[in-house]
Every structure is written in structure tokens, then in C-alpha cells.
N, C-alpha and C positions, 0 to 999 in steps of 0.2 A: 790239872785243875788246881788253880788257889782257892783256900778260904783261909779267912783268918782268923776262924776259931774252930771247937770244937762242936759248938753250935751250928755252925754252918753247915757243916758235912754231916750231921745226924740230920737236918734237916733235909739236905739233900739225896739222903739213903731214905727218909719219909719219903718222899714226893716220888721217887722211882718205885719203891715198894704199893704206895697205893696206885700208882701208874699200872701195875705190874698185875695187884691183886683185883681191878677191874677187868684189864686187859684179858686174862686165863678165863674170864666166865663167857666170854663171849659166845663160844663154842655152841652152847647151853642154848642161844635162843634164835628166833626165827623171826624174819622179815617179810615183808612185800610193801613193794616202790613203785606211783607211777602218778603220772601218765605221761610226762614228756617225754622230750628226747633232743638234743640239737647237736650238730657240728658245730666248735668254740674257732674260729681264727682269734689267738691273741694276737695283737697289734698295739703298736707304738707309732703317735703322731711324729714325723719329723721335724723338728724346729730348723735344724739349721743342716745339711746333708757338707763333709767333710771328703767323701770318697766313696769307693761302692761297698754292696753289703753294710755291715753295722757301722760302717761308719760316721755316723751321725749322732748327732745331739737332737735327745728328744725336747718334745713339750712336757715339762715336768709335771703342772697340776691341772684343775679342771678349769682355774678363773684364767689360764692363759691361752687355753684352748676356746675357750669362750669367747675372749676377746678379739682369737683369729675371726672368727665365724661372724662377731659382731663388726669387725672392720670390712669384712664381703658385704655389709647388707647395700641393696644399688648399685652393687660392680657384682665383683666374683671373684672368686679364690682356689687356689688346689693347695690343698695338704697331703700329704705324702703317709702312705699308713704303711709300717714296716712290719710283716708280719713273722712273728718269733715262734711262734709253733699253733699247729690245727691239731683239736685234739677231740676227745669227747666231751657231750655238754649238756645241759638240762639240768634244772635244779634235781629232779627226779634223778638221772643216770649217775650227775655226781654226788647225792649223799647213798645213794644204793650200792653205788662203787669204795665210796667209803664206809660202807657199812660193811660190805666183805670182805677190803681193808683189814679191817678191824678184826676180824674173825667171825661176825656174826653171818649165821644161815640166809643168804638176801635171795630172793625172788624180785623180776623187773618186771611191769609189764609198759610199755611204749614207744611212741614213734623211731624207731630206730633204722628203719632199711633192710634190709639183707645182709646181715651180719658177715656175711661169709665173703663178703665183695667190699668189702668198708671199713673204715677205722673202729668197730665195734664190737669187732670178732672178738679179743679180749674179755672187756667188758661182758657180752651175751654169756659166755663162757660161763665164767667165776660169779653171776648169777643165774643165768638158766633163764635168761630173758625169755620172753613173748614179743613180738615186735609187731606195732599196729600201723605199720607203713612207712612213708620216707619222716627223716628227720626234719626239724626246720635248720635254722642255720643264725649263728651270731658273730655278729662281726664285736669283739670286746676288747675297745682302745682303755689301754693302760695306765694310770698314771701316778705319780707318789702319795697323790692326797686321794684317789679312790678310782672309777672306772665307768665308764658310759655305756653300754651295752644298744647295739643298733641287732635288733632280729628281724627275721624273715617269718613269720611263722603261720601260713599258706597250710602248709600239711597241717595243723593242729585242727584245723577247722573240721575234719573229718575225725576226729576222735569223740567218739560218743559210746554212750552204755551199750546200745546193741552192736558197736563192732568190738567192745573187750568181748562179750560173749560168743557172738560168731566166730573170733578167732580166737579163742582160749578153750572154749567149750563150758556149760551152766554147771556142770558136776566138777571141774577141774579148777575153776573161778572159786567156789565155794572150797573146794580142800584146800586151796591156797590160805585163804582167810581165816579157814580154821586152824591152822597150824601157825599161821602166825601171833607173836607175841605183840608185832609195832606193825601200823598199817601206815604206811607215811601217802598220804595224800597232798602231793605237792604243784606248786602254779598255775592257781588259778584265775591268775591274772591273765593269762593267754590262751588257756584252754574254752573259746563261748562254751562248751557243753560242761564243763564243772559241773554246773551248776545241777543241772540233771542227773549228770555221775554219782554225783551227793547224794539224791534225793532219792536214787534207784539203790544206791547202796545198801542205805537206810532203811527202804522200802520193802526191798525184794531178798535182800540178801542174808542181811545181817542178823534176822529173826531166825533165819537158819542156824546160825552159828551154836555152836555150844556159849555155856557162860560163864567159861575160860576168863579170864584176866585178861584184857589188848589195853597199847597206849593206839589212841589217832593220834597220828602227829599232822599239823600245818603249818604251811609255809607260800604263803598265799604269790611272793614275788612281784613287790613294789606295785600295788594297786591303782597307781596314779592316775591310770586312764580309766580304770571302770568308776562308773556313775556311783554316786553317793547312796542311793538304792541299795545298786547290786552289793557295796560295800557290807550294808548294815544287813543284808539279806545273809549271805554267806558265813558273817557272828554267828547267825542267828541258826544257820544250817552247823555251824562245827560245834555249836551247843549242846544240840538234840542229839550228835552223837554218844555224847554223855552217857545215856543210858544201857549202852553198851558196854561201855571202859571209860578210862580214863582220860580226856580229850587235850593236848597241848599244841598251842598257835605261838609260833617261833616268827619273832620280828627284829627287823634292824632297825637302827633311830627312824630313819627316812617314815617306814611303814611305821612305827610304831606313830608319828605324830601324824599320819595321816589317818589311821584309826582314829586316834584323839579327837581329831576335827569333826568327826563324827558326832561326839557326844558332847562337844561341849569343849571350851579355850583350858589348852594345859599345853605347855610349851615344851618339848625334851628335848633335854641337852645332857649331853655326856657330861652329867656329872653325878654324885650320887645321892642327893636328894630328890634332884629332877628325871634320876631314871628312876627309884623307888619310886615315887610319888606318881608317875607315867603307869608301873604296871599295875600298882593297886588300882589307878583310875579304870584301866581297862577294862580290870579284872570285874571292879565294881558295876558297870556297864554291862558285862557278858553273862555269860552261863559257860563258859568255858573254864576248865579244872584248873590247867595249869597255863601262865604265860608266861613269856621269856622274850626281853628285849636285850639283845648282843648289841656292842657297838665295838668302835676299835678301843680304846681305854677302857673298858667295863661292858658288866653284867649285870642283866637284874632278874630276878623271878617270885611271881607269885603261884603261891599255890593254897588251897586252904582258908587264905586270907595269910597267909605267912607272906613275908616279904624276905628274900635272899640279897646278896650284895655281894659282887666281887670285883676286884681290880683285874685289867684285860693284860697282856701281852703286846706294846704297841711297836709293830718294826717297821722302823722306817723305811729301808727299801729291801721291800718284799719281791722276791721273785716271780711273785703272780699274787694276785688278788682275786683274779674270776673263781668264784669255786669255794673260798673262803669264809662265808656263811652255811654252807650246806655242809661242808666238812665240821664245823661246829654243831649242824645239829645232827650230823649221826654221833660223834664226839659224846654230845649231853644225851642223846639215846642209850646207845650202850650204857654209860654211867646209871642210868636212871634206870632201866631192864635190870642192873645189878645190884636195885635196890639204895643207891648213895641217895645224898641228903641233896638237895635244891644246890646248894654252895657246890659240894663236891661235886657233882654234874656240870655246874657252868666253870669250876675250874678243869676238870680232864676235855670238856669241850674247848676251851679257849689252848691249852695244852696242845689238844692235839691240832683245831685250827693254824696256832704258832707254826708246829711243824711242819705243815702245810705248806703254808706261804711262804715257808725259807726252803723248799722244795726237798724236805727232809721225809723219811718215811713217816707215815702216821702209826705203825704196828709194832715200833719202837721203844 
């Protein structure tokens, strides 16, 4: 490794050291993750096929893939989808898989299958999953500027409060929750029964709890299709959990201006007045503790009424992208369970996402 001064590699023994003295508390704390579950086929569009197997040139970004699709309309078209690896998937499975990653204690509970018959035996494993029936399934085409994500998700529709119970049990439901430090409740953009999950949580559950310290975390996963309602409803449900703990709602630009539109014109753009100015507006609008809008260039977080800011890690060609949000936010979990500042959290999250997406270990 070059540097060209002495500054440089003091900073560089910094940034490993605090990598380092995050990493070692992980041990210390306690999880539970759910409710999805899916099979990921990554895929790459063919632009132009050269020979068999990989040898092809793909479609590199989303405006050329779009313009296939827009020159089929009134005829018809086949695009060729190469798929590069099937793997595990769900916002839920991958930041709970990164979260054991990581070293922290993770409990799953979701659609998964029969672990013992499936690509999720791992996974089950190194959390001690509960699994609430078959998985859905995503088809997630690739590309240099970001990813399109086509799913199946048929089996979500049966995940509701009385089958975590029936199959987990109402005494073993609640030890879980009590033990846990981060409760991450994630996608419910595809989950119809969230909404209920939420309410029952809140309801039935929660008043059981001791009054232990927990972060909620969410990650609602590009909202786009649910009704402007249900939008403003579910603010309004990750609020109320406040009274419990600490409540954090984790957004990428996409979500993040789709919120906005909610409450009112603010435009975000990856840049850092209009990502600062994006999550105070949010913030201002919710009852929610902490917000965090990730993009690929930057960060931003409110919390408090405090505004954070950091510059992102942007790699051009990523060896995957599907996955690359959720691994940011068990990233800013762990950091934040070990007590770091807003900043420190969205840089060991952006950290370990990098690793991530250059198909590096994140426990590193």
C-alpha cells in the first residue's frame, strides 16, 4: 500500500482501529428480523450474445434497458436474462444474515421454506430461524447505474400475526423480543398484513416487554405501489412505537422522495444540502426518533433535530448491488447498538456496504 505521507497511514490505522473497536462489541448484543423471505436469481440483460455462457455483452444501465422495452411497444421483443448466481434474499433475510455477519446475536423469523431442502440451510443456521412457509422469489436484473427488481410474492400474502404465533408459540414470541436489543421490522411494502403485524405488536405484545432499551428499525422497501393512505398510515404506526424505544426508518433517495411527496414538494438529490434538508423535512413531518436517507454518493441522518452528513463510497462496477441497502443498515445498527455518533454509524454502514458490493467479507 502507498501513501504519501505520514498523515495518511495514521489515518488509515484510525479508520481500521475504529472498524475494529465497533466490530469486537458485536458479541454483546441481540437481534430479531422479519418477516420476509425470498429466493434472489441475479441476472444480467444480454445486449449483444458473443458465444455460449458469459460470453456476452450486457445492457449496462436502466435508460438502455428501457429503451429496449420502449421499442417492443406494438411488436415484441425477447431479452436474454443471464443469470449469475441464485441465492438468498429478502430485505429481512439479508440484513439478519448481515447482522450475524457481523457478530451480532440475530434471531429470523420468515417465509423461508424448509431450510433443510433449500438454499437456506446456512442462513436458518447461524440464526436459528422460524420459518413461516415457502419463500417468494426475485428475479433482480443488474446494472451499472442500479437494478430493477421483478418479484413473485404469492406466499407473503399468508404471513399475518396469528401465523408468527401459531408457529413460533405466544411465550417463545415474547422471549425473543425481550432479549432483543434491535427489532428490525422490515418490507412492508409487500407484506398486505404489516400493517396489522404493527398494530398487534404494539398492542399485544410490547406492553409485555420489560423497559429494557430496543432500537425499531424500518425499512419499508420502495413504497411505490402502496396508496398514499397506507403511506402516511404506517409514519404514523413506526411513530407510536416510540414509546417503547427508539424508533429508526432507513430510506434510499427513491423512498426517501416518495415520503416527501407526502407532505408536501422537496426534491432529493444526492447532494448535501438536498439530502440534509430531505431528512429534517421528514423528520419534521413524523414522530419518528431517528431517520436515515443512504444513497450511492452520501448519507444523511436526523436525529434529535440533529442533522448528520457524510460522503458515500461510490464503486463503479459493483459486483452486485441486490443486497446493498440492507447490508448498510445492519452496518448502521451495529455502529449505533455500540453507542457511535449519527456520522460514525452512516460511515461503518457505508464501510461495510462498500465491502459488500465488491464481494469482500463484511467481518473484516
Amino acid at each position: 500500500m502507498y501513501c504519501s505521507n505520514n498523515v495518511d497511514v495514521l489515518d488509515i490505522i484510525k479508520n481500521y482501529m475504529d472498524r475494529y473497536n465497533i466490530l469486537k462489541k458485536a458479541s454483546g448484543f441481540n437481534s430479531l428480523v422479519g418477516f420476509d423471505g425470498f429466493i434472489d436469481r441475479i441476472v444480467e440483460a444480454v445486449r449483444i450474445r458473443d458465444g455460449g455462457g458469459r460470453a456476452y455483452q450486457k445492457i449496462e444501465t436502466i435508460a438502455e434497458f428501457a429503451k429496449r422495452i420502449d421499442l417492443a411497444s406494438g411488436r415484441s421483443t425477447n431479452i436474454e436474462l443471464f443469470v449469475k448466481e441464485t441465492r438468498i434474499g429478502g430485505n429481512a433475510v439479508l440484513m439478519a444474515n448481515a447482522l450475524a455477519d457481523l457478530g451480532i446475536n440475530t434471531r429470523f423469523i420468515g417465509p423461508i421454506g424448509n431450510p433443510r431442502e433449500n438454499i437456506f440451510g446456512e442462513f436458518s443456521k447461524k440464526t436459528r430461524a422460524f420459518s413461516l412457509g415457502e419463500s417468494g422469489e426475485t428475479t433482480a436484473v443488474e446494472f451499472n447505474d442500479g437494478k430493477i427488481l421483478f418479484g413473485v410474492t404469492n406466499p407473503l400474502d399468508g404471513i399475518i400475526f396469528e401465523k408468527i404465533i401459531k408457529n413460533i408459540g405466544h411465550e417463545v414470541f415474547i422471549e425473543m423480543l425481550e432479549v432483543a436489543d434491535l427489532v428490525a421490522i422490515l418490507n412492508w411494502t409487500m407484506l398486505p398484513a404489516m400493517g396489522d403485524i404493527m398494530d398487534s405488536l404494539y398492542k399485544e405484545i410490547m406492553p409485555k416487554l420489560s423497559k429494557k432499551h430496543r432500537f425499531y428499525f424500518f425499512d419499508l422497501a420502495d413504497p411505490e405501489k402502496r396508496s398514499q393512505n397506507d403511506k402516511k398510515q404506517v409514519i404514523d404506526q413506526i411513530g407510536i412505537f416510540g414509546k417503547y424505544g427508539t424508533t429508526v426508518l432507513s430510506l434510499n433517495v427513491k423512498e426517501a422522495q416518495q415520503l416527501c411527496d407526502l407532505f408536501g414538494k422537496f426534491n432529493v438529490n444526492e447532494i448535501k444540502d438536498s439530502m440534509i434538508g430531505a431528512v429534517k423535512f421528514l423528520a419534521d413531518h413524523s414522530r419518528i426518533n431517528k431517520i436515515i436517507i443512504h444513497g450511492i454518493g452520501c448519507s444523511a441522518c436526523c436525529s434529535a433535530d440533529k442533522v448528520a452528513f457524510v460522503d458515500g463510497f461510490k464503486i463503479d462496477n459493483p459486483v452486485t448491488s441486490t443486497g446493498g441497502g440492507d447490508v448498510f443498515n445492519a452496518g448502521f445498527s451495529l455502529a449505533m447498538l455500540a453507542g457511535e455518533t449519527d456520522e460514525n454509524c452512516m460511515i461503518f454502514a457505508n464501510k461495510t456496504s462498500n465491502r459488500y458490493v465488491r464481494g469482500l467479507a463484511i467481518n473484516e
